[in-house]
FIKOLZA-1660 file (N, C-alpha, C; in steps of 0.1 Angstrom, whole numbers, plus 5000, padded with zeros to 4 digits):
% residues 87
   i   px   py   pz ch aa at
   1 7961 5687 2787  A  X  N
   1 7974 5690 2793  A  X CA
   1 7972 5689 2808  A  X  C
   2 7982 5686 2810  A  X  N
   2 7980 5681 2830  A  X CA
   2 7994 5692 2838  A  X  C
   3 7987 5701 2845  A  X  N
   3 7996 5711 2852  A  X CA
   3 7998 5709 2869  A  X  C
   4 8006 5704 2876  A  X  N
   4 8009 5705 2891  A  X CA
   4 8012 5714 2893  A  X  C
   5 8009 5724 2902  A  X  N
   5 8009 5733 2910  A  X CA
   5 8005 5732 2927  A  X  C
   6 8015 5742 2932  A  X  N
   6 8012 5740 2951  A  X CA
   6 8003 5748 2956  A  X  C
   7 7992 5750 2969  A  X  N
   7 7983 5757 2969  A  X CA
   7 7989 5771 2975  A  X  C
   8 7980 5779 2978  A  X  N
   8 7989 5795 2984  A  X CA
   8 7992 5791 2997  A  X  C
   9 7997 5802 3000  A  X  N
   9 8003 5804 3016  A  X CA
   9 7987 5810 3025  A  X  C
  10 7981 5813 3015  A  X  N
  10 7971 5820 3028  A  X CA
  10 7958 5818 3017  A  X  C
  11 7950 5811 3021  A  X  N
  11 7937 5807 3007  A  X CA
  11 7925 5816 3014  A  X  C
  12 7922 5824 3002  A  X  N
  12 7910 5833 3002  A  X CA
  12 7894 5823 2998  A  X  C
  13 7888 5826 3004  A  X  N
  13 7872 5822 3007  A  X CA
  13 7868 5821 2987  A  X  C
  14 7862 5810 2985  A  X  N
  14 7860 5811 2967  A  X CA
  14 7866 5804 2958  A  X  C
  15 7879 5802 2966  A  X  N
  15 7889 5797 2961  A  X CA
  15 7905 5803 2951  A  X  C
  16 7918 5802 2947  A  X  N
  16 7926 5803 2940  A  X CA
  16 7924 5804 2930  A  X  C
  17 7931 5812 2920  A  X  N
  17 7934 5811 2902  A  X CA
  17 7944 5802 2902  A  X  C
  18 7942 5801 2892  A  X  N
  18 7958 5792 2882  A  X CA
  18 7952 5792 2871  A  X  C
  19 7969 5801 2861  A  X  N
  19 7970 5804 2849  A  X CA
  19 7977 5795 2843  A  X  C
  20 7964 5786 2833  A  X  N
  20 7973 5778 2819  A  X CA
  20 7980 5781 2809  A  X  C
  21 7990 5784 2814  A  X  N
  21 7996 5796 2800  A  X CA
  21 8002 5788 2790  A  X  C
  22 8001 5774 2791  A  X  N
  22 7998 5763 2779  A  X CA
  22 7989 5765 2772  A  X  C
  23 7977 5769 2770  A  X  N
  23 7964 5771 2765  A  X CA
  23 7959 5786 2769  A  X  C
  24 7955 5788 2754  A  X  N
  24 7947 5802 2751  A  X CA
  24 7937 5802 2759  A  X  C
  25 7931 5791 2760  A  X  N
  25 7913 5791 2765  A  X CA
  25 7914 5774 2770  A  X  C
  26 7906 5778 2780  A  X  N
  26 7904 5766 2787  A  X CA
  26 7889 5759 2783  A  X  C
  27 7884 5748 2778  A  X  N
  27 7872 5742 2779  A  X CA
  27 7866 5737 2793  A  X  C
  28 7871 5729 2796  A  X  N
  28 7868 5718 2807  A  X CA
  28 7882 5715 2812  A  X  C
  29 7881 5713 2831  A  X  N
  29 7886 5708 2837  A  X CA
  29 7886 5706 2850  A  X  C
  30 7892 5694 2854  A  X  N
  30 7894 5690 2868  A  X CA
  30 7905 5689 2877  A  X  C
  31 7903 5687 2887  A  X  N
  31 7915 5690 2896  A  X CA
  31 7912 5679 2910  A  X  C
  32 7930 5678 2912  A  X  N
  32 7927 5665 2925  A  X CA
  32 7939 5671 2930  A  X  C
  33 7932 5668 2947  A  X  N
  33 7945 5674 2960  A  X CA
  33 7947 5663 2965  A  X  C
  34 7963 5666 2968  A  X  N
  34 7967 5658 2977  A  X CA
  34 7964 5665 2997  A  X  C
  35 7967 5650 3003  A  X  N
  35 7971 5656 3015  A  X CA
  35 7955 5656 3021  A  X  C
  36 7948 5647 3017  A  X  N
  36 7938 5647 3021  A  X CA
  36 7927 5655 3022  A  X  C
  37 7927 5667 3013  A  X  N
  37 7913 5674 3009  A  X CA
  37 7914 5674 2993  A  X  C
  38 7902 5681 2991  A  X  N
  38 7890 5677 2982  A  X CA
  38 7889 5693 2975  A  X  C
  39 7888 5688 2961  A  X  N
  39 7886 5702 2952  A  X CA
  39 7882 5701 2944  A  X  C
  40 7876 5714 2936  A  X  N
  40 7867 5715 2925  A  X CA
  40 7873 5727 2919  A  X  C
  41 7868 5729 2903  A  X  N
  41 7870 5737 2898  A  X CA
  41 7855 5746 2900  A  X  C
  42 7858 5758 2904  A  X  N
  42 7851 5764 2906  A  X CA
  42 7845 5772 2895  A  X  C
  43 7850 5776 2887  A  X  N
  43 7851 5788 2874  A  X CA
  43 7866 5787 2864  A  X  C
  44 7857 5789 2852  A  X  N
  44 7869 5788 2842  A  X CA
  44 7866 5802 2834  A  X  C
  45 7877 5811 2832  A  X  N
  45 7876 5824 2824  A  X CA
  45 7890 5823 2818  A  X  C
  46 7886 5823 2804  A  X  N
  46 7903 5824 2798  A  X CA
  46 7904 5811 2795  A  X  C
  47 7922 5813 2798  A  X  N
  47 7928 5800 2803  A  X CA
  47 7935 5801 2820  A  X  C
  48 7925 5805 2830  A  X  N
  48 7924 5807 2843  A  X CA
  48 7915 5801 2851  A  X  C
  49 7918 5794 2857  A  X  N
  49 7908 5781 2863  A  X CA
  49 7909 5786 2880  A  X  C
  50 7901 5786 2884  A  X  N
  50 7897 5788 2900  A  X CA
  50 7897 5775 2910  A  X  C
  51 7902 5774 2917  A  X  N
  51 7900 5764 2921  A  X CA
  51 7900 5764 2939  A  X  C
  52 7887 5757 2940  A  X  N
  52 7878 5760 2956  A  X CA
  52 7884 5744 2963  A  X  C
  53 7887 5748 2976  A  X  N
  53 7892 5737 2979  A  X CA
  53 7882 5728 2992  A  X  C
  54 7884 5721 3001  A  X  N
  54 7874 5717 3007  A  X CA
  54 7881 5709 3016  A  X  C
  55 7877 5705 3033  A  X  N
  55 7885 5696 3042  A  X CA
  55 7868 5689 3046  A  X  C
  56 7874 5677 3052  A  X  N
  56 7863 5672 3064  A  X CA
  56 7871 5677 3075  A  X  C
  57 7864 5686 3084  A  X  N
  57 7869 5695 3092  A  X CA
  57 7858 5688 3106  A  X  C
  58 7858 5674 3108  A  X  N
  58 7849 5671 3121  A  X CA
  58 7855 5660 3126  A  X  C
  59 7854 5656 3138  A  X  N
  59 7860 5642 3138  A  X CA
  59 7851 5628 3134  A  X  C
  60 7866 5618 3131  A  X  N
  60 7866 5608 3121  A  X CA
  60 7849 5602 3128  A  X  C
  61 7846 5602 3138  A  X  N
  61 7832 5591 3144  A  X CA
  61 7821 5597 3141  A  X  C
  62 7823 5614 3133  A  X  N
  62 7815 5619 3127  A  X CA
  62 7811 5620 3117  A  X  C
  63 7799 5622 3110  A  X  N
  63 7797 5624 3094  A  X CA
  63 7794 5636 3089  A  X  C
  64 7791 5642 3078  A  X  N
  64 7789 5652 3072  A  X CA
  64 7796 5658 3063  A  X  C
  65 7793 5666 3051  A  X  N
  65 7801 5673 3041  A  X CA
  65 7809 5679 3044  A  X  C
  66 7817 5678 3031  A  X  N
  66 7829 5688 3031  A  X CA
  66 7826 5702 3036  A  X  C
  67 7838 5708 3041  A  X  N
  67 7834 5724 3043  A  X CA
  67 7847 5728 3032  A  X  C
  68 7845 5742 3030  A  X  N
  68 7852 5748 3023  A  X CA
  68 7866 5750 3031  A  X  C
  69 7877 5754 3026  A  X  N
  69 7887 5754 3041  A  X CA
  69 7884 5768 3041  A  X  C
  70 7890 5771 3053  A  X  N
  70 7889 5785 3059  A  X CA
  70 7898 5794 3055  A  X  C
  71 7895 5811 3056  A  X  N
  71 7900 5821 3047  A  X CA
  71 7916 5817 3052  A  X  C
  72 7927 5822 3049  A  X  N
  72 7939 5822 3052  A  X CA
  72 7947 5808 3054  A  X  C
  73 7936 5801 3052  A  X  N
  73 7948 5784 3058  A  X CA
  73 7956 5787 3043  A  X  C
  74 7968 5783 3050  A  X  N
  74 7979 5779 3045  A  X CA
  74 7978 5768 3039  A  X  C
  75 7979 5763 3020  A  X  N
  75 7982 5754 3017  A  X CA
  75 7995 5754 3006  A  X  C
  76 8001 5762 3012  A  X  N
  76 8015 5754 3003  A  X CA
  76 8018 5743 3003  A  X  C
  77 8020 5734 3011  A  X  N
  77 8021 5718 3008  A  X CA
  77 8015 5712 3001  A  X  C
  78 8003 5715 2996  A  X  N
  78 7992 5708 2992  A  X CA
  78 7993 5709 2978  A  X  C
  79 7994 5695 2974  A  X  N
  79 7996 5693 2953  A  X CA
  79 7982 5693 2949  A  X  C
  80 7983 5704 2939  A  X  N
  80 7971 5704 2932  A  X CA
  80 7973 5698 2918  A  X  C
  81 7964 5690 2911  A  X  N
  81 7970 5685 2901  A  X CA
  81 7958 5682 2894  A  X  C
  82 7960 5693 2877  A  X  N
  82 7951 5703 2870  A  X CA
  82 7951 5692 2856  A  X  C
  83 7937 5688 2854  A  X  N
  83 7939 5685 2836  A  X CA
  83 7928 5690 2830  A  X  C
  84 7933 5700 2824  A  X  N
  84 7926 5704 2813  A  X CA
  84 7927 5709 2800  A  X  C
  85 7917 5707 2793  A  X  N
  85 7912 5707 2778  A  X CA
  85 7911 5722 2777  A  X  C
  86 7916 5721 2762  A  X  N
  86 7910 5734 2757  A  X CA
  86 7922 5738 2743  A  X  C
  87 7926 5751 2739  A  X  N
  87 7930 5754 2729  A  X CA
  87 7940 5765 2730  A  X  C
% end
């Protein structure tokens, strides 16, 4: 099943829930943002998927990993878009 959802208004360090209330239990799943950052499923309990989000937060003539975004950024704009397996 594939679920779009928008990110919060103020993102807590760890990352967001989101409840598949399509599915009892979640097996496996991934997740893709728009808007130019980067996400992972962090933890799956239930059918409740966590999901940790991540910016390149340096400038462009620079290199290095993603960082996690920072506590409170605001991502309501930001499409998160969820497919996962399960029952």
């Amino acid at each position: 099943m594939v679920k779009t959802v928008t990110g919060p208004s103020s993102y807590s360090t760890g990352g967001f829930t989101v409840t598949i209330d399509e599915l009892e239990r979640v097996e496996e799943a991934i997740v893709v943002a728009s808007a130019g950052y980067m996400a992972e499923v962090a933890s799956i309990s239930g059918n409740t998927v966590t999901i940790k989000v991540y910016d390149f937060n340096y400038p462009a003539t620079a290199a290095g990993p993603a960082e996690e975004v920072a506590a409170n950024t605001d991502l309501s704009s930001v499409g998160f878009k969820i497919i996962a397996i399960g029952m």
